[in-house]
N, CA, C and O atoms as CSV, one atom per row, in Angstrom:
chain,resi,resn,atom,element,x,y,z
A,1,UNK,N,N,96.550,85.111,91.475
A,1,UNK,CA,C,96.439,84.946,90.048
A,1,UNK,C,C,97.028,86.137,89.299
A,1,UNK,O,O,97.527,85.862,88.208
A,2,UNK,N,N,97.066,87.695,89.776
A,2,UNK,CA,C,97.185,88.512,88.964
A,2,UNK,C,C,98.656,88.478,89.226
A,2,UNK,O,O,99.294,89.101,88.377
A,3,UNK,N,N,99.320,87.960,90.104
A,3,UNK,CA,C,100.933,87.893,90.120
A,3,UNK,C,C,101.338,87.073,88.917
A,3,UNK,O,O,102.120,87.395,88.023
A,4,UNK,N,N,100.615,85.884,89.074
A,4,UNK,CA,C,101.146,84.749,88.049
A,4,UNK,C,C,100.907,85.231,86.988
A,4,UNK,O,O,101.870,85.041,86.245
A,5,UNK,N,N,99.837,85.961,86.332
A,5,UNK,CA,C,99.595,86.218,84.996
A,5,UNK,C,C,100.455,87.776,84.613
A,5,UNK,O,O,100.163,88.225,83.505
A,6,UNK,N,N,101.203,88.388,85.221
A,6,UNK,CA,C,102.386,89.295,85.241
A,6,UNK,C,C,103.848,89.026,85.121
A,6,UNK,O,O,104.796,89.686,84.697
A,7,UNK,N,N,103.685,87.584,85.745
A,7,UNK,CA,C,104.705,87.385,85.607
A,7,UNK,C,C,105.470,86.041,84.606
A,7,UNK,O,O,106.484,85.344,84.560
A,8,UNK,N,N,104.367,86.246,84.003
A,8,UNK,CA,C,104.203,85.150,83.061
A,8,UNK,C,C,104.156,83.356,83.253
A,8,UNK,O,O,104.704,82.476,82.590
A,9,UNK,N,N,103.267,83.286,84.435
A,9,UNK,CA,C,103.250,82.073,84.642
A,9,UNK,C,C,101.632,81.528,84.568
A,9,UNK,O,O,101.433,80.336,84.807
A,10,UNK,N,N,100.718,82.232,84.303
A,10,UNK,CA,C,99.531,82.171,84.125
A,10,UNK,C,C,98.967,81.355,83.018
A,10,UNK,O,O,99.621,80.467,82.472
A,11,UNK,N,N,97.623,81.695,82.657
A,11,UNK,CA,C,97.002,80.765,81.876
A,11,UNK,C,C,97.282,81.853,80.429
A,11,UNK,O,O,97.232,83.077,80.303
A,12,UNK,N,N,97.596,80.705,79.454
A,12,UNK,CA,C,97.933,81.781,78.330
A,12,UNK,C,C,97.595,82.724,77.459
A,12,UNK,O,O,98.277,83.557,76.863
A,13,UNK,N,N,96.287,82.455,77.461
A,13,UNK,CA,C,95.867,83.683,77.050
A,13,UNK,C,C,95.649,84.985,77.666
A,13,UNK,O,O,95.442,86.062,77.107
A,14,UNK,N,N,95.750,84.640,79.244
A,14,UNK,CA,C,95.783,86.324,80.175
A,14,UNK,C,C,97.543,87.111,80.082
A,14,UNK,O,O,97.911,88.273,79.910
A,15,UNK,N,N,98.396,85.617,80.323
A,15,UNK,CA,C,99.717,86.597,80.212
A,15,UNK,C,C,100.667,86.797,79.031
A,15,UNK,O,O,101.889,86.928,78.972
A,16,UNK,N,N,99.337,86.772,77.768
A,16,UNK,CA,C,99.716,87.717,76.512
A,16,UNK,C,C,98.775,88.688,76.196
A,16,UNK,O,O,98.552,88.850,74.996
A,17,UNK,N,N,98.351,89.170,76.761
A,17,UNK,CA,C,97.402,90.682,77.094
A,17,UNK,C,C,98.147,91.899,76.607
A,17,UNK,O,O,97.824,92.711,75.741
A,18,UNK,N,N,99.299,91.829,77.423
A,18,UNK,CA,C,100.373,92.982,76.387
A,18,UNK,C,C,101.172,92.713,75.823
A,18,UNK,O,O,102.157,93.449,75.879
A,19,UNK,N,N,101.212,91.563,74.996
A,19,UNK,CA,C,102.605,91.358,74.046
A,19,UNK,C,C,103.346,89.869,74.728
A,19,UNK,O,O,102.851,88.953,75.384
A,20,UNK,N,N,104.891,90.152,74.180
A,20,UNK,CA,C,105.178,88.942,75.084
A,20,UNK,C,C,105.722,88.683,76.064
A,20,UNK,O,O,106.854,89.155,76.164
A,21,UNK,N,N,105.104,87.679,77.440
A,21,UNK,CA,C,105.371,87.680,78.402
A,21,UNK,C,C,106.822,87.631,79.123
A,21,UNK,O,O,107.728,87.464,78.307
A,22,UNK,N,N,107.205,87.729,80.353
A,22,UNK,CA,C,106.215,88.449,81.111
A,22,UNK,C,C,106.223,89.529,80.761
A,22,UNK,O,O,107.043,90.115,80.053
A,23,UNK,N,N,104.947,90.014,81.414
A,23,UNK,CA,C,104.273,91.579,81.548
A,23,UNK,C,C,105.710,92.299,83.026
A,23,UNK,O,O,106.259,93.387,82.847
A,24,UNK,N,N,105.858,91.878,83.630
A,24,UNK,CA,C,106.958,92.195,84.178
A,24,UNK,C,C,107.779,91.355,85.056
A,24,UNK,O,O,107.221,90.586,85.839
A,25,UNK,N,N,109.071,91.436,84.995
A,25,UNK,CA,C,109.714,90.272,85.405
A,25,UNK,C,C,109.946,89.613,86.674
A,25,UNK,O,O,110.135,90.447,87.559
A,26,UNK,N,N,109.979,88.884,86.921
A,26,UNK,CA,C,109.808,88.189,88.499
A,26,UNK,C,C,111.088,88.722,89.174
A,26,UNK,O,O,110.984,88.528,90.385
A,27,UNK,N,N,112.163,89.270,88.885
A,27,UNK,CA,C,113.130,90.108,89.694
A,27,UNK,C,C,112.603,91.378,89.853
A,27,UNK,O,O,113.328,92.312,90.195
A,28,UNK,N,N,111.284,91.529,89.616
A,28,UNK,CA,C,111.091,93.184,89.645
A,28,UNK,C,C,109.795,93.085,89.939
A,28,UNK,O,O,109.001,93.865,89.414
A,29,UNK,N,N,109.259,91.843,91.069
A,29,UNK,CA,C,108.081,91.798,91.307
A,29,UNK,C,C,108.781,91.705,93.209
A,29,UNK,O,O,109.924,91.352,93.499
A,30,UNK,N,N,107.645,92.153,94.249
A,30,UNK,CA,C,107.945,91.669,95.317
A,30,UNK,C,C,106.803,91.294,96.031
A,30,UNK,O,O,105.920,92.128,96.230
A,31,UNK,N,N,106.670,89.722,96.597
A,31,UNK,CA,C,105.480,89.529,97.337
A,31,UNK,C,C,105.530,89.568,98.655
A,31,UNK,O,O,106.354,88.887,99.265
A,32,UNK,N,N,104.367,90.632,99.478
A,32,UNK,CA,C,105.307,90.624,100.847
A,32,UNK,C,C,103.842,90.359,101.857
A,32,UNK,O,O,102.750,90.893,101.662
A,33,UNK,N,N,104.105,89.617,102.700
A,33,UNK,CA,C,103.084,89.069,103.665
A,33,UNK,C,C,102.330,87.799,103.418
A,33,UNK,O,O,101.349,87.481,104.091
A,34,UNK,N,N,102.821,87.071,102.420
A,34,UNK,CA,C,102.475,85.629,102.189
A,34,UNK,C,C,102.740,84.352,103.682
A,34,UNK,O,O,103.621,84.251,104.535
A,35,UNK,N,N,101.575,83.627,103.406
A,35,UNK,CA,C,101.780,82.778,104.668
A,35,UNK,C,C,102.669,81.907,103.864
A,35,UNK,O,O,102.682,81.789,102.639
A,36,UNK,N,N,103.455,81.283,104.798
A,36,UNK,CA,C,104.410,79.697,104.789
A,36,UNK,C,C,104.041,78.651,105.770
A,36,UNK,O,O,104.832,77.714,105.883
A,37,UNK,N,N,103.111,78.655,106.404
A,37,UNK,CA,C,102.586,77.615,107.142
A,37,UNK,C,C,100.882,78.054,107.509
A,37,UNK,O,O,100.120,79.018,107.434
A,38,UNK,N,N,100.919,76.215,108.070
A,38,UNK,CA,C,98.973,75.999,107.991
A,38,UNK,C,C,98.358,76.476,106.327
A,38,UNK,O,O,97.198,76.888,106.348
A,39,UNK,N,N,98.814,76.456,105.403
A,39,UNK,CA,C,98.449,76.178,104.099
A,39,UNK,C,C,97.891,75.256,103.625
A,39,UNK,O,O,98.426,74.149,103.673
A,40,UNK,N,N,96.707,75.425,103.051
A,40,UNK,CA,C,95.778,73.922,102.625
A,40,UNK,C,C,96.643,73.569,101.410
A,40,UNK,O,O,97.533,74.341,101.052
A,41,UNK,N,N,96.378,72.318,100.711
A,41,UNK,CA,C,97.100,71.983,100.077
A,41,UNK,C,C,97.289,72.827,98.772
A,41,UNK,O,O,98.442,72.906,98.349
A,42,UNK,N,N,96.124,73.580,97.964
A,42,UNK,CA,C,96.213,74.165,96.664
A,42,UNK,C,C,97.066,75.553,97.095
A,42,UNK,O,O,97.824,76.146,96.328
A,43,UNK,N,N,96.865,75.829,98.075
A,43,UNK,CA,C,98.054,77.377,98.407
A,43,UNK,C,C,99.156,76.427,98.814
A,43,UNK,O,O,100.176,77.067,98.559
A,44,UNK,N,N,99.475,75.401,99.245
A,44,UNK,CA,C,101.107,75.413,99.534
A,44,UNK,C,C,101.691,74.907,97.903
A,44,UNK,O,O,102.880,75.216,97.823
A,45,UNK,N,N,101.268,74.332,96.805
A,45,UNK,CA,C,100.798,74.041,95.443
A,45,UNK,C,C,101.596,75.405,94.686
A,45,UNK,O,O,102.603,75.545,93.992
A,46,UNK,N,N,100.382,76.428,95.327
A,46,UNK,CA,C,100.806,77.966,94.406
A,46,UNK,C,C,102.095,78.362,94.932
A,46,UNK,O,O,102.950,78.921,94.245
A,47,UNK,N,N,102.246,78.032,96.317
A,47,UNK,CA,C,103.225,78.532,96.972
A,47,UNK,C,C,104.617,78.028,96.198
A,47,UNK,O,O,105.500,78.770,95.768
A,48,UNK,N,N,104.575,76.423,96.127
A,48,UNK,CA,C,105.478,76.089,95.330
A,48,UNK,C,C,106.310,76.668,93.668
A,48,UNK,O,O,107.412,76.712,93.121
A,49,UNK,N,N,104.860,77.022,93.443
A,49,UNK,CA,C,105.284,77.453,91.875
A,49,UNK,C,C,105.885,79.092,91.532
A,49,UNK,O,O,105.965,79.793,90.523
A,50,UNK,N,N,106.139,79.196,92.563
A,50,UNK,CA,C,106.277,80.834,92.612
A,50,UNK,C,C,107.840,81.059,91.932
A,50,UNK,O,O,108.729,80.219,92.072
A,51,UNK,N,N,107.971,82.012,91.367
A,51,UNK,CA,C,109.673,81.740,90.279
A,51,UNK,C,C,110.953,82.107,91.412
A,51,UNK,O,O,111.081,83.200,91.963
A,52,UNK,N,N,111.524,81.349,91.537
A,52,UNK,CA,C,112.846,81.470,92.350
A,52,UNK,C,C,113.423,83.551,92.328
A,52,UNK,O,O,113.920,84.208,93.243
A,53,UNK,N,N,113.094,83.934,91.052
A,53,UNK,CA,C,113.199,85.405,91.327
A,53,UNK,C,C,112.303,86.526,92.139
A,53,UNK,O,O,112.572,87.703,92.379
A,54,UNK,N,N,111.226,85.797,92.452
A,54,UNK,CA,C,110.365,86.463,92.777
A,54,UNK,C,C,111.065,87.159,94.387
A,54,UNK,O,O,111.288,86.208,95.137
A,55,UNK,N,N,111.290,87.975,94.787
A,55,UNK,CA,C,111.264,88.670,95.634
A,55,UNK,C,C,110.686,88.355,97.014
A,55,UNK,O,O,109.540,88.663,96.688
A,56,UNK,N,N,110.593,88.095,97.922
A,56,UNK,CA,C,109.532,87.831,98.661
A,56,UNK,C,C,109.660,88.154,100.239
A,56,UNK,O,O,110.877,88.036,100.380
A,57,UNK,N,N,109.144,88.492,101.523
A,57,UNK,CA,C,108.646,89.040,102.650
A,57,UNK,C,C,107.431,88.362,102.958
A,57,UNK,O,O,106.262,88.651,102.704
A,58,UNK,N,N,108.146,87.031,103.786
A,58,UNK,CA,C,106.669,86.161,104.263
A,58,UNK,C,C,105.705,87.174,105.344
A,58,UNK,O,O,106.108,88.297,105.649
A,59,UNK,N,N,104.222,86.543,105.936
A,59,UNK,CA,C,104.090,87.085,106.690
A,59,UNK,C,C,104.179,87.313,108.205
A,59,UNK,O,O,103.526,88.057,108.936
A,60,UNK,N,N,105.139,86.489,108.453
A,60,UNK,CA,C,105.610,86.260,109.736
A,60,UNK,C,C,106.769,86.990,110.059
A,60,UNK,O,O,106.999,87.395,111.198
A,61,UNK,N,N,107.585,87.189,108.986
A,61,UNK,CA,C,108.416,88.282,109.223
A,61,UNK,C,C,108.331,89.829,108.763
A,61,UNK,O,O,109.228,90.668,108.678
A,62,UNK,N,N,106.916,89.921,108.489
A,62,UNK,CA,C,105.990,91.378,108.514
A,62,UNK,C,C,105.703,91.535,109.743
A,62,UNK,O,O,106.104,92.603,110.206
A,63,UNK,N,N,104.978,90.648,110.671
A,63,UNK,CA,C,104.807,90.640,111.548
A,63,UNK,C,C,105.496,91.325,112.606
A,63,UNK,O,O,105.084,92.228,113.335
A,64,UNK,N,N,107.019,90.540,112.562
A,64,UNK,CA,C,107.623,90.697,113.556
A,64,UNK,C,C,108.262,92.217,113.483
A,64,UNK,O,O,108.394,93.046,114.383
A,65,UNK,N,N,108.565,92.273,112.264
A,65,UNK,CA,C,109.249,93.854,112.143
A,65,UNK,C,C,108.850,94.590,110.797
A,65,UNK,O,O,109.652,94.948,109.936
A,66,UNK,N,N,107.195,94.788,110.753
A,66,UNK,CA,C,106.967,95.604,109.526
A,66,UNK,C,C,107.904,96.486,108.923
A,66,UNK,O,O,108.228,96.241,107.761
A,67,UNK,N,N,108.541,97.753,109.667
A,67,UNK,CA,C,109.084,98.828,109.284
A,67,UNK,C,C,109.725,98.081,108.718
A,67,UNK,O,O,109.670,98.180,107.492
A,68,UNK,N,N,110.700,96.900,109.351
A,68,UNK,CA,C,112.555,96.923,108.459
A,68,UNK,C,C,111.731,95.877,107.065
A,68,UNK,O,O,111.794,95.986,105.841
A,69,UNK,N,N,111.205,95.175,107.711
A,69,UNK,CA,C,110.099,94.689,106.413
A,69,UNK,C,C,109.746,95.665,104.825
A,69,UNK,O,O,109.729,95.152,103.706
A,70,UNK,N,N,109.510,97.042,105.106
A,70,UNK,CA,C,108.795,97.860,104.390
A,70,UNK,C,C,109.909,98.728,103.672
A,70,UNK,O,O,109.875,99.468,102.690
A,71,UNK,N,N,110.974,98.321,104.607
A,71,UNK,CA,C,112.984,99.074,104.320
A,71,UNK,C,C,113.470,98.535,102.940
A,71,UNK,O,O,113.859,98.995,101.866
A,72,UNK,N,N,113.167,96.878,103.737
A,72,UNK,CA,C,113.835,95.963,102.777
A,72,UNK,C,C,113.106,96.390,101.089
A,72,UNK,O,O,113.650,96.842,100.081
A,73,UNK,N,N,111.899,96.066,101.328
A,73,UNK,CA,C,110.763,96.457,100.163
A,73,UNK,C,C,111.460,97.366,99.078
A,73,UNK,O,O,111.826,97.130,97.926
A,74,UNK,N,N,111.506,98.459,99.847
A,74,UNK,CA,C,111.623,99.979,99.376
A,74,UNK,C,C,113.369,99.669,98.627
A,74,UNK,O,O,113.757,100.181,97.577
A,75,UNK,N,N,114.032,98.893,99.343
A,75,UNK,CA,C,115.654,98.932,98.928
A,75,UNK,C,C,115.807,98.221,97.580
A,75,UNK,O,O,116.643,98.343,96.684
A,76,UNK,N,N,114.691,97.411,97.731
A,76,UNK,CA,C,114.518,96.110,96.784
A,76,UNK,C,C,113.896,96.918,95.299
A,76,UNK,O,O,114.188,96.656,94.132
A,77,UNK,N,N,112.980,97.935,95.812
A,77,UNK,CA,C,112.617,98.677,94.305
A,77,UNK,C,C,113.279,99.438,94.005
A,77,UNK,O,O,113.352,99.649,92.795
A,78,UNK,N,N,114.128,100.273,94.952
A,78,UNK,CA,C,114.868,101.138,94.406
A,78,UNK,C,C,116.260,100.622,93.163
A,78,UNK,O,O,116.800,101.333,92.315
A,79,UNK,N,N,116.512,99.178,93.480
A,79,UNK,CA,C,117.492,98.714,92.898
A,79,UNK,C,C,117.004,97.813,91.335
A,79,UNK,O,O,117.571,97.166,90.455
A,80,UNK,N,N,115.629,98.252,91.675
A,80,UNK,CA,C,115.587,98.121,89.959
A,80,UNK,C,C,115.624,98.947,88.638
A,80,UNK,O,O,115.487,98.671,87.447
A,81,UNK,N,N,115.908,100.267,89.475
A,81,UNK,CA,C,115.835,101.373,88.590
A,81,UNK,C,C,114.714,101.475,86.920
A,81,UNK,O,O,114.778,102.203,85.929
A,82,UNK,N,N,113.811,100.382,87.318
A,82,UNK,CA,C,112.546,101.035,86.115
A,82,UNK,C,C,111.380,100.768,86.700
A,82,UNK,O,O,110.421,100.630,85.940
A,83,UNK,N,N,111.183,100.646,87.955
A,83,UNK,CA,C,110.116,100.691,88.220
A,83,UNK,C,C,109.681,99.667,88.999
A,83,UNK,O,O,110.691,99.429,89.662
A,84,UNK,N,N,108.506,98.594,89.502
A,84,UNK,CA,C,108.316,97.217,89.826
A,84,UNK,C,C,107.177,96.755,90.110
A,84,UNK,O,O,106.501,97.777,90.238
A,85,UNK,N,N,106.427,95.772,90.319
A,85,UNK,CA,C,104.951,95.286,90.550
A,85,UNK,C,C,105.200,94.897,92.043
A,85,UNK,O,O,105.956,94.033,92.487
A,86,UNK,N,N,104.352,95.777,92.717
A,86,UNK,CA,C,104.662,95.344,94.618
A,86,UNK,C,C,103.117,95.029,94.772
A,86,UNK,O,O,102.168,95.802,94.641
A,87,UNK,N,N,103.128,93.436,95.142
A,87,UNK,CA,C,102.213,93.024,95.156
A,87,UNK,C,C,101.807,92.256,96.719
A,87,UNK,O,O,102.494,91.317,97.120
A,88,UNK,N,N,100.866,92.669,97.357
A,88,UNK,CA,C,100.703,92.473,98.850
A,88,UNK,C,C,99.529,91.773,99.134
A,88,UNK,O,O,98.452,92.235,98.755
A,89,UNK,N,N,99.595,90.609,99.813
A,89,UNK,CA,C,99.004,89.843,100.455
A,89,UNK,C,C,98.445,90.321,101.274
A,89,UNK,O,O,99.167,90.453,102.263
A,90,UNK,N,N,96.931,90.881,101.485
A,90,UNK,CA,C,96.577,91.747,102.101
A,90,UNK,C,C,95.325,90.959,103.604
A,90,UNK,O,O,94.775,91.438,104.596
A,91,UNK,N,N,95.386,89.612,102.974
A,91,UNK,CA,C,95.001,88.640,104.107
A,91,UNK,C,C,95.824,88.777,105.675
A,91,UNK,O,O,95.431,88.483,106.803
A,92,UNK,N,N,96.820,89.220,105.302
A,92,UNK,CA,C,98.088,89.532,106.489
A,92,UNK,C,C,97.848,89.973,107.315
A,92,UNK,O,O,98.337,89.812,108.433
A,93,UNK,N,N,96.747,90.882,106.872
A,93,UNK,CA,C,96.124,92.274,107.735
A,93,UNK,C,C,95.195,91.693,108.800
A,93,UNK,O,O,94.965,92.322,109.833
A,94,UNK,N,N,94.459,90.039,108.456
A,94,UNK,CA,C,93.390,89.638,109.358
A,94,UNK,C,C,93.970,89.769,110.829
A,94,UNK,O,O,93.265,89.488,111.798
C-alpha cells in the first residue's frame, strides 16, 4: 500500500498528503524481492496493477544472485540523480 500511495496509485485522499501526486515517480521507485508465482488471487491483482515504470527485482532472482541483485539496485538509483523510494519486500527474507 505505501508503494501505491507514493506513487500515486492509491486511494485519494492518502496520495495527496503532499501536494500533487505522485509523491514520487514510479521511474524512481524500485521494488525488489516481490513474489511472481503461488500468488493468491488479490496479490497477483496488486501484482498486476503495478506501473510499467516501476523498477523491479522479483524474488527469485534475489535469490539466486542477491549481490548482482543489490548491483543492479544501486545502478538503478544512481541513474536517477535526485534521489529514489527503494522499497523491499521483506517477506523474501522468510
Amino acid at each position: 500500500m505505501d508503494l501505491a500511495v507514493l506513487t500515486g496509485d492509491g486511494a485519494a485522499p492518502l496520495i495527496r498528503l503532499a501536494g500533487t501526486p505522485p509523491m514520487v515517480p514510479a521511474s524512481d521507485a524500485i521494488l525488489l524481492g516481490h513474489r511472481t508465482s503461488d500468488l493468491d488471487e488479490g496479490a497477483a491483482a496488486d501484482l498486476a496493477r503495478l506501473p510499467n515504470a516501476l523498477r523491479r527485482i522479483n524474488a527469485a532472482t534475489m535469490s539466486i544472485d542477491p549481490s548482482t541483485a543489490g548491483q543492479r539496485a544501486a545502478a538503478w538509483l544512481a541513474s536517477t540523480g535526485q534521489g529514489a523510494w527503494l522499497h523491499v519486500d521483506l517477506d523474501v527474507l522468510d
